[in-house]
C-alpha positions as CSV (number, residue, x, y, z in Angstrom):
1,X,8.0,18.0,16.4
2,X,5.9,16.0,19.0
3,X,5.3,18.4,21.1
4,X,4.6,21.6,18.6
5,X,1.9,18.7,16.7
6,X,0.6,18.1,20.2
7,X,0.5,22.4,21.1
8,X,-1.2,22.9,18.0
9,X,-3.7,20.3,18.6
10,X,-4.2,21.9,21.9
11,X,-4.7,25.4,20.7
12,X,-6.9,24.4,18.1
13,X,-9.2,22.8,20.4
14,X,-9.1,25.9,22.3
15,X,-10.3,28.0,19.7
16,X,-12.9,25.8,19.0
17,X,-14.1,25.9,22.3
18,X,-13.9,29.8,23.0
19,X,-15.9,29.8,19.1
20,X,-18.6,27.2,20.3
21,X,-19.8,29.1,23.5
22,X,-19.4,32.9,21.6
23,X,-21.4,31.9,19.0
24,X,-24.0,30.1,21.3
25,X,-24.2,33.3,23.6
26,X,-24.8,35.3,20.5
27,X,-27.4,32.8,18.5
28,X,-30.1,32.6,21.5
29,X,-30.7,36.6,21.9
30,X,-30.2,37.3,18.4
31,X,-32.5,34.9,17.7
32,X,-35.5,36.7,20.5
33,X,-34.4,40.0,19.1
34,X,-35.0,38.8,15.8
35,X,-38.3,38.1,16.4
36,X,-39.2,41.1,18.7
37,X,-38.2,43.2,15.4
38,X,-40.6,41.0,13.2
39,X,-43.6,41.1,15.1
40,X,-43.5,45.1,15.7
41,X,-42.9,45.5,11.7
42,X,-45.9,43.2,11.4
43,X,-48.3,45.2,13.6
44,X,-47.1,48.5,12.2
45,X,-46.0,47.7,8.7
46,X,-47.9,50.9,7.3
47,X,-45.3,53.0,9.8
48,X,-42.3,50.7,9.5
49,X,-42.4,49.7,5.6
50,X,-45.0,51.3,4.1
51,X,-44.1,55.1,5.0
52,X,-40.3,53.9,5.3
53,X,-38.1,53.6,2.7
54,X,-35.1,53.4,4.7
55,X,-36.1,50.5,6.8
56,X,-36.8,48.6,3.8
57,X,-33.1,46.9,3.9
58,X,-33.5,46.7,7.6
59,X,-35.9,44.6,7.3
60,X,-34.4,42.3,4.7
61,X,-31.3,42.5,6.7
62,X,-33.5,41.2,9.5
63,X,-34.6,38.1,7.3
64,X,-31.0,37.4,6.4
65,X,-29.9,37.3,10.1
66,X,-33.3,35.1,11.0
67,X,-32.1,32.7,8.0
68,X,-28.9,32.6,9.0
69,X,-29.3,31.7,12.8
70,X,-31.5,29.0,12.2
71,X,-30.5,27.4,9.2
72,X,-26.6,28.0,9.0
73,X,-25.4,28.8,12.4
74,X,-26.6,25.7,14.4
75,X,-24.7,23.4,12.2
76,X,-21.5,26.1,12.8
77,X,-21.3,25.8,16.3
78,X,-22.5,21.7,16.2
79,X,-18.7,21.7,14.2
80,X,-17.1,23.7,16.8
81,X,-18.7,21.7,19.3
82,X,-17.6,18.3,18.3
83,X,-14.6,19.4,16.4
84,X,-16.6,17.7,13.1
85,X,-19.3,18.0,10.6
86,X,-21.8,16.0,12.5
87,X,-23.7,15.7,9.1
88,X,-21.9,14.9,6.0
89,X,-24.0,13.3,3.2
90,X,-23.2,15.0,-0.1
91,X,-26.8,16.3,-0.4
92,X,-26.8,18.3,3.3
93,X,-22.5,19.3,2.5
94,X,-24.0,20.9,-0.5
95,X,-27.2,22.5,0.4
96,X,-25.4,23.9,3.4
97,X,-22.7,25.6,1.4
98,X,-25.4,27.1,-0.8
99,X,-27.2,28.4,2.6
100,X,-23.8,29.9,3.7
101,X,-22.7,31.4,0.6
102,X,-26.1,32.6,-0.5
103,X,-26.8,34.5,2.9
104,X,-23.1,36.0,3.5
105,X,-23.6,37.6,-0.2
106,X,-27.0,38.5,0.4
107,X,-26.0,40.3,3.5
108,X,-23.0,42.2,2.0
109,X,-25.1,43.4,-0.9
110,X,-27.7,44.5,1.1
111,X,-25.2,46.4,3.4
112,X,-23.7,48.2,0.5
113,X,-26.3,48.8,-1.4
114,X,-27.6,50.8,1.8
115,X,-24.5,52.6,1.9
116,X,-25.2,54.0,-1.4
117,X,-28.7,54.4,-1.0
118,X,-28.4,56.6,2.5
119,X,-26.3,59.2,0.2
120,X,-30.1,59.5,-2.0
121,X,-32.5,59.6,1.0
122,X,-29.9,61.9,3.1
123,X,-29.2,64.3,-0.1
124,X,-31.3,63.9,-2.7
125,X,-34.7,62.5,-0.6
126,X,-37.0,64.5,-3.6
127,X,-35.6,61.5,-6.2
128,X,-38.4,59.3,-3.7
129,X,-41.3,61.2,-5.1
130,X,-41.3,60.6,-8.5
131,X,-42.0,56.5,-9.0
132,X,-39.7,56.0,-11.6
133,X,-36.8,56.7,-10.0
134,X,-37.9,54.9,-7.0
135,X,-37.8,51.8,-8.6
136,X,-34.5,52.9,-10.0
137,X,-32.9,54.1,-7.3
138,X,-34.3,51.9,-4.5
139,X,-36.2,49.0,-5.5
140,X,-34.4,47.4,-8.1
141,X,-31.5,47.0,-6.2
142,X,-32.8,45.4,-3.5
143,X,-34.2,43.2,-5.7
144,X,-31.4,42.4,-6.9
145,X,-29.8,41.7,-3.7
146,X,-31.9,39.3,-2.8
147,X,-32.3,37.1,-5.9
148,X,-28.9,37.8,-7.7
149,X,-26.7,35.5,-4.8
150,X,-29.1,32.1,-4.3
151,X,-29.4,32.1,-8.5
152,X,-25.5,32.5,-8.5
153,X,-25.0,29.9,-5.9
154,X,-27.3,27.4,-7.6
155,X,-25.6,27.7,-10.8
156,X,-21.7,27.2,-9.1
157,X,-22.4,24.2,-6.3
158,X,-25.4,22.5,-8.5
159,X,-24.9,22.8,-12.2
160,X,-21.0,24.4,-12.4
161,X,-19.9,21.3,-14.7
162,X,-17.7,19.6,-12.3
163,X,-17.9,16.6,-9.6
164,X,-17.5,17.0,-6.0
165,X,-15.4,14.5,-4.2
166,X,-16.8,13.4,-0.5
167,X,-13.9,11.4,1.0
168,X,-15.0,9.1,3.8
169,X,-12.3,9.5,5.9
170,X,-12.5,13.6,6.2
171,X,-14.0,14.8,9.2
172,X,-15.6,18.1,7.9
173,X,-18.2,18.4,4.4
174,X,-16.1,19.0,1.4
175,X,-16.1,22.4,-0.6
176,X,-18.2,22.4,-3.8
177,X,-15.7,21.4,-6.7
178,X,-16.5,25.1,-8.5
179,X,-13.4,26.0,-5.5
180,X,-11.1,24.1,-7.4
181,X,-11.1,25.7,-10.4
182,X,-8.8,28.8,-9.5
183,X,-10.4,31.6,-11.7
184,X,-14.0,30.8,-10.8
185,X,-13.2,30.8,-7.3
186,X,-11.1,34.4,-7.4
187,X,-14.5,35.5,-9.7
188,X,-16.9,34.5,-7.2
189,X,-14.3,36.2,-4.3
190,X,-14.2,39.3,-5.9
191,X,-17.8,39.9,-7.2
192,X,-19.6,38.6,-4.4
193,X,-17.3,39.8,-1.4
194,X,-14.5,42.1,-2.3
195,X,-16.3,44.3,-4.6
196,X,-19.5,44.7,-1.8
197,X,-16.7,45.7,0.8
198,X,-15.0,48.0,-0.8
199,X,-18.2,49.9,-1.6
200,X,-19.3,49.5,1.4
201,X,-15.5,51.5,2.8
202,X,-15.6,53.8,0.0
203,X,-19.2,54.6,0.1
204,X,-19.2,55.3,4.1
205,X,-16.4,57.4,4.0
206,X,-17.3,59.7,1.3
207,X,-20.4,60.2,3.5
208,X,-18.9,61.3,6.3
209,X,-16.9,63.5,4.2
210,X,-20.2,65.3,2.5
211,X,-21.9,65.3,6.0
212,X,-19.5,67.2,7.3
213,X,-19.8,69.6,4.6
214,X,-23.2,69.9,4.5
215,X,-23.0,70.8,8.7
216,X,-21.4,73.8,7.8
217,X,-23.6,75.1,5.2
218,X,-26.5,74.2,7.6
219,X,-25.2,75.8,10.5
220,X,-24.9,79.4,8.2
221,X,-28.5,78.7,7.1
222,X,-29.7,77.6,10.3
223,X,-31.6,74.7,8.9
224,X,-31.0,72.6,12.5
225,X,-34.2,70.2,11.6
226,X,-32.3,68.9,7.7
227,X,-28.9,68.5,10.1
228,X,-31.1,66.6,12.7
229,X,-32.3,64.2,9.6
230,X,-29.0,64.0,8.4
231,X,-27.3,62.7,11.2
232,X,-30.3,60.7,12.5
233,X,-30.5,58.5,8.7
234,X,-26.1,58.5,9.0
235,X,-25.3,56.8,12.3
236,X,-28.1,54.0,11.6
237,X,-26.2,53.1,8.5
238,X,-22.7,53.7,10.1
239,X,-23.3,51.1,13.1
240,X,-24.1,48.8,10.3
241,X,-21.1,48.9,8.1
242,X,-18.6,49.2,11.1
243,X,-20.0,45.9,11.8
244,X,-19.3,44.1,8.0
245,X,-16.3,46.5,8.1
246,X,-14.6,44.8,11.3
247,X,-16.5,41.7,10.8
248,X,-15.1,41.1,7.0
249,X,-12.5,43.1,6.7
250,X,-9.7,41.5,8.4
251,X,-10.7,37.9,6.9
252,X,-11.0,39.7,3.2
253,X,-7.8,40.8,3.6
254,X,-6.1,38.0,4.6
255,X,-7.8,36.2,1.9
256,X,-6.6,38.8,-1.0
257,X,-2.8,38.2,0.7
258,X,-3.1,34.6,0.9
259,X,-3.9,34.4,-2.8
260,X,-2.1,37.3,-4.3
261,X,0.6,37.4,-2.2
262,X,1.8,35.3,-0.1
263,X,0.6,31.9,-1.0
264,X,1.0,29.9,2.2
265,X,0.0,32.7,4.4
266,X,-2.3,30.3,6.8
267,X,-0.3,27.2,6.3
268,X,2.6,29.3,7.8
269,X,0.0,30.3,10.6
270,X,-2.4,28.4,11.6
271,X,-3.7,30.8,14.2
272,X,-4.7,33.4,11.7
273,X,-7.4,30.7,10.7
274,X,-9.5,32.0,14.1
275,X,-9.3,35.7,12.5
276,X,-12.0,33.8,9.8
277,X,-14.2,33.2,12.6
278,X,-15.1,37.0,13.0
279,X,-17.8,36.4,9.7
280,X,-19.8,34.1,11.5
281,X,-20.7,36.9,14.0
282,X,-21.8,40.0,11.5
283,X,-25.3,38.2,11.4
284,X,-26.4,37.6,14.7
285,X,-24.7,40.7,16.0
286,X,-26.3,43.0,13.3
287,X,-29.7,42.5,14.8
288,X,-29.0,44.6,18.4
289,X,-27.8,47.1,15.5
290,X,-31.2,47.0,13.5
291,X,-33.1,47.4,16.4
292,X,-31.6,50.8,17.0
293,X,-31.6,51.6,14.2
294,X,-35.2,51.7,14.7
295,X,-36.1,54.7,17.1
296,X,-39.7,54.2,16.8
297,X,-39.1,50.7,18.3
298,X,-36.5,51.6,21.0
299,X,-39.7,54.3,22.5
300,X,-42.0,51.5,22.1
301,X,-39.9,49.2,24.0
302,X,-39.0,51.9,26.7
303,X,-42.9,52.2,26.9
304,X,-43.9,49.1,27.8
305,X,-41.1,48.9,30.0
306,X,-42.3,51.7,31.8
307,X,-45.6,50.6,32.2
308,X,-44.9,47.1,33.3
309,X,-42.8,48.5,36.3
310,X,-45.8,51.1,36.8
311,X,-47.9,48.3,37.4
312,X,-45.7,46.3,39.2
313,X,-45.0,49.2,41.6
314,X,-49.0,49.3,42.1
315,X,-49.2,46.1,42.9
């Protein structure tokens, strides 16, 4: 018993290790990349935002991952650094739970309501003319993504009527007490993470199924430019949700068996408690995504490039 307690703690500490320097090899260039993306949207918003509909939820998604790598993340990989919540006053535990919760939902909103939005500006772009439906179609639902998840996490870790209990002696910050309370915790699960997913799935692969399709139909009418769109608007979104896909997927999975199924599922194995670590990637990660997803700023890039070893070559 020794020794498996004593192989446990071993590959624990392992885990934490190959975590800590993953996530700090991710965090510093999504971090420049982050920026890069900001300041070209900011000196060509009328081209990027303006004229752009479909970068609009690239460049929220860019805001989420800029939130997330420097208000959430650092504390992350301080914990897998030192094995411990460096920080642990009730105040921090708490507004750090709201930060992780609010952004993860924010992000998975935003993801699937692109997913259903690229099936509008792919098929039916003429919906964008008329204002109304604009609002309808596009704006309102990103508004919605982006205040719905802080208001719902305000209400469960501040005002949920229950008391969280901070034990001295644990090493890490303890959930807020809304956890506890079992159908609460599947609500939030399913509403705020399942449900995104699973549009997210569904709405990708009935995509790829009406994209097909309408390749067909475009090759007997010839109408090469609409396929060119088509296929241009589809693979920014599909890089995207492969990313929440592979990066939530296995953990909501696990989740749904662990509390529908088979009840001491990570008890049982503690190693499948790594597979959880996969989340903490989809923001920093979906940056290097976002920026190709931007062809205007890939050329621009390549440009400068260009003319920097130009110059250099002069010289």
């Amino acid at each position: 018993m020794e020794n498996d307690s004593v192989s446990n703690s071993t590959g624990i500490s392992t885990v934490y290790f190959i975590t800590f320097i993953s996530l700090l090899i991710v965090e510093i260039p999504s971090i420049c990349c982050t920026l890069l993306i900001m300041i070209y949207i900011c000196c060509h918003w009328q081209l990027t935002i303006v004229k752009s509909l479909h970068h609009h939820v690239i460049f929220l998604l860019i805001l989420v991952s800029f939130f997330y790598v420097t208000l959430d993340l650092p504390f992350t990989i301080s914990t897998y650094r030192l094995g411990y919540d460096y920080f642990r006053t009730p105040s921090f535990c708490l507004w750090w739970f709201w930060v992780d919760y609010t952004i993860s939902a924010m992000s998975l909103f935003l993801t699937a309501t692109a997913s259903i939005q690229r099936h509008f500006l792919i098929f039916n772009s003429h919906w964008f003319r008329i204002k109304r439906t604009r609002w309808f179609v596009h704006f309102f639902p990103l508004i919605f993504c982006i205040t719905y998840p802080p208001l719902c996490y305000i209400a469960l870790v501040y005002f949920y009527p229950c008391e969280t209990v901070f034990p001295e002696e644990e090493t890490t910050c303890a959930a807020p007490c809304y956890g506890r309370i079992i159908l609460i915790f599947n609500l939030d699960w399913v509403i705020n993470c399942i449900i995104p997913i699973f549009i997210i799935v569904l709405s990708n692969i009935v995509l790829i199924c009406r994209i097909v399709c309408s390749r067909q139909r475009v090759r007997q009418r010839r109408h090469f430019s609409k396929w060119k769109k088509q296929k241009k608007l589809f693979f920014q979104l599909l890089g995207l949700s492969m990313l929440y896909i592979c990066g939530w997927g296995p953990t909501t999975v696990l989740s749904m068996m662990n509390t529908f199924i088979m009840p001491d599922l990570f008890d049982n194995n503690p190693g499948m408690n790594s597979i959880q670590c996969l989340v903490y990637f989809v923001c920093p990660l979906q940056t290097f995504i976002c920026i190709f997803a931007m062809p205007e700023l890939v050329h621009f890039i390549r440009i400068r490039i260009i003319r920097r070893f130009k110059v250099v070559a002069i010289q």
